[in-house]
Kinemage of the C-alpha trace (Angstrom):
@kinemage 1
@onewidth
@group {chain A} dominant
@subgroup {mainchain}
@vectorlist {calphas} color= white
{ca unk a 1} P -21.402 82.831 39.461
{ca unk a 2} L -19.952 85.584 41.827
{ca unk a 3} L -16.304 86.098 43.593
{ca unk a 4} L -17.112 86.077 47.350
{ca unk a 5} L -15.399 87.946 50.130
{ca unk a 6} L -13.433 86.053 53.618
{ca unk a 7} L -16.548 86.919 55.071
{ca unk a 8} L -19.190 85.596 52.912
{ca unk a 9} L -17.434 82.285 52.480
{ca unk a 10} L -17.145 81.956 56.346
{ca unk a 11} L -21.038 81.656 56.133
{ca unk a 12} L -21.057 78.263 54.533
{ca unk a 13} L -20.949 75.266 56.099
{ca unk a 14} L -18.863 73.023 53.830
{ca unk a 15} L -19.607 68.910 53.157
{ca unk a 16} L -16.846 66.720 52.635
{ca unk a 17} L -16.255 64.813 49.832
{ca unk a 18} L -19.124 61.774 49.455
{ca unk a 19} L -21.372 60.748 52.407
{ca unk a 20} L -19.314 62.300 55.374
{ca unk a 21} L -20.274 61.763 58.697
{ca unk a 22} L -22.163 64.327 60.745
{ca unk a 23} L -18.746 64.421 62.453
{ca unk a 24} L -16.616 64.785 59.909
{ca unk a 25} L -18.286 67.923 58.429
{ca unk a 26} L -18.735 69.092 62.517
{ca unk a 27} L -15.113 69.070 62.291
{ca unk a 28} L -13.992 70.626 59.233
{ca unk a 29} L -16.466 73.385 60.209
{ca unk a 30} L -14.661 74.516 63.353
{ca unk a 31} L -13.209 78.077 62.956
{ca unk a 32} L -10.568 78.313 64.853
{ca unk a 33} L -10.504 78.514 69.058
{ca unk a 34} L -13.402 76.548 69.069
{ca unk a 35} L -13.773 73.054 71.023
{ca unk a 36} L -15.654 70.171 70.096
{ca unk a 37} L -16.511 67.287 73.107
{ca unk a 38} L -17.043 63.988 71.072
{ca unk a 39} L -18.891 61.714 73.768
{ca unk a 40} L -18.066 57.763 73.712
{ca unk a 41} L -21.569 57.670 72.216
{ca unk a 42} L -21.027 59.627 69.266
{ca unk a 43} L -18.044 57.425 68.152
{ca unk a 44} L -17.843 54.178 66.873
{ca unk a 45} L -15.642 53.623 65.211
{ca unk a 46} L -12.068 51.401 66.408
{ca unk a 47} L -9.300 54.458 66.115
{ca unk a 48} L -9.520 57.880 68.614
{ca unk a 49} L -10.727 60.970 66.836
{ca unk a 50} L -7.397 62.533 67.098
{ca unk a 51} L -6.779 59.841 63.511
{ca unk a 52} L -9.402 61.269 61.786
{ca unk a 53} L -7.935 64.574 62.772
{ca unk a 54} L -4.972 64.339 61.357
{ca unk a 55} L -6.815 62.900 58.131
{ca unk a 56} L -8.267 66.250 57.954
{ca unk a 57} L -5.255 68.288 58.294
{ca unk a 58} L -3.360 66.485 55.321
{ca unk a 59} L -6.231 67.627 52.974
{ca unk a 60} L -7.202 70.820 54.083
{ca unk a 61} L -5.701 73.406 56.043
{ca unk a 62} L -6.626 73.005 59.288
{ca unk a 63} L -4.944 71.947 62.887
{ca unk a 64} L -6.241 70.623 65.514
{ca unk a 65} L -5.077 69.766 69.345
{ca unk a 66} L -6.688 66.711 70.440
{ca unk a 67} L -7.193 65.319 73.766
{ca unk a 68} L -8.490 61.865 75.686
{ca unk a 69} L -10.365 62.794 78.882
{ca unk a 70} L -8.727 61.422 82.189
{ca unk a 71} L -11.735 59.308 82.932
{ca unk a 72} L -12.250 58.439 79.516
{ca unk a 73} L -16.051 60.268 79.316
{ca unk a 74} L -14.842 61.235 75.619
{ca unk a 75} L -12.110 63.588 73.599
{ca unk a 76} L -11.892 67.133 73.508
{ca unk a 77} L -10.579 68.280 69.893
{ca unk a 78} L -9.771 71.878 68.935
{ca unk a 79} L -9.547 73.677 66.103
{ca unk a 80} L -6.008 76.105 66.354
């Protein structure tokens, strides 16, 4: 066991808790300025991503802006 600095822990990638989606840990891996386009393909699920979003920011500490795409090719999300 070892105390690690802001800059070591910035090297992990983190899992979520149980069997997250490749998504899902995409997501709660974004540092901050950086955009994600989530393609109609990669989501199947009923709700936008922008839910899931704000699932993530109520149990860690991270925002996000979220956007539809004006011919719906997808959703922008980023991480502020």
């Amino acid at each position: 066991m070892k105390k690690l600095s802001p800059e070591e822990v910035s090297t992990f990638k983190v899992k979520g808790k149980r069997n997250a989606s490749p998504l899902f840990e995409t997501l709660i891996n974004l540092k901050s300025g950086e955009t994600l386009h989530i393609e109609p393909a990669d989501w199947n699920r009923k709700r936008s991503p922008s839910k899931m979003c704000r699932y993530i920011e109520k149990r860690y500490t991270i925002k996000f802006e979220c956007w539809t795409l004006a011919d719906k090719k997808g959703w922008l999300v980023k991480c502020i």
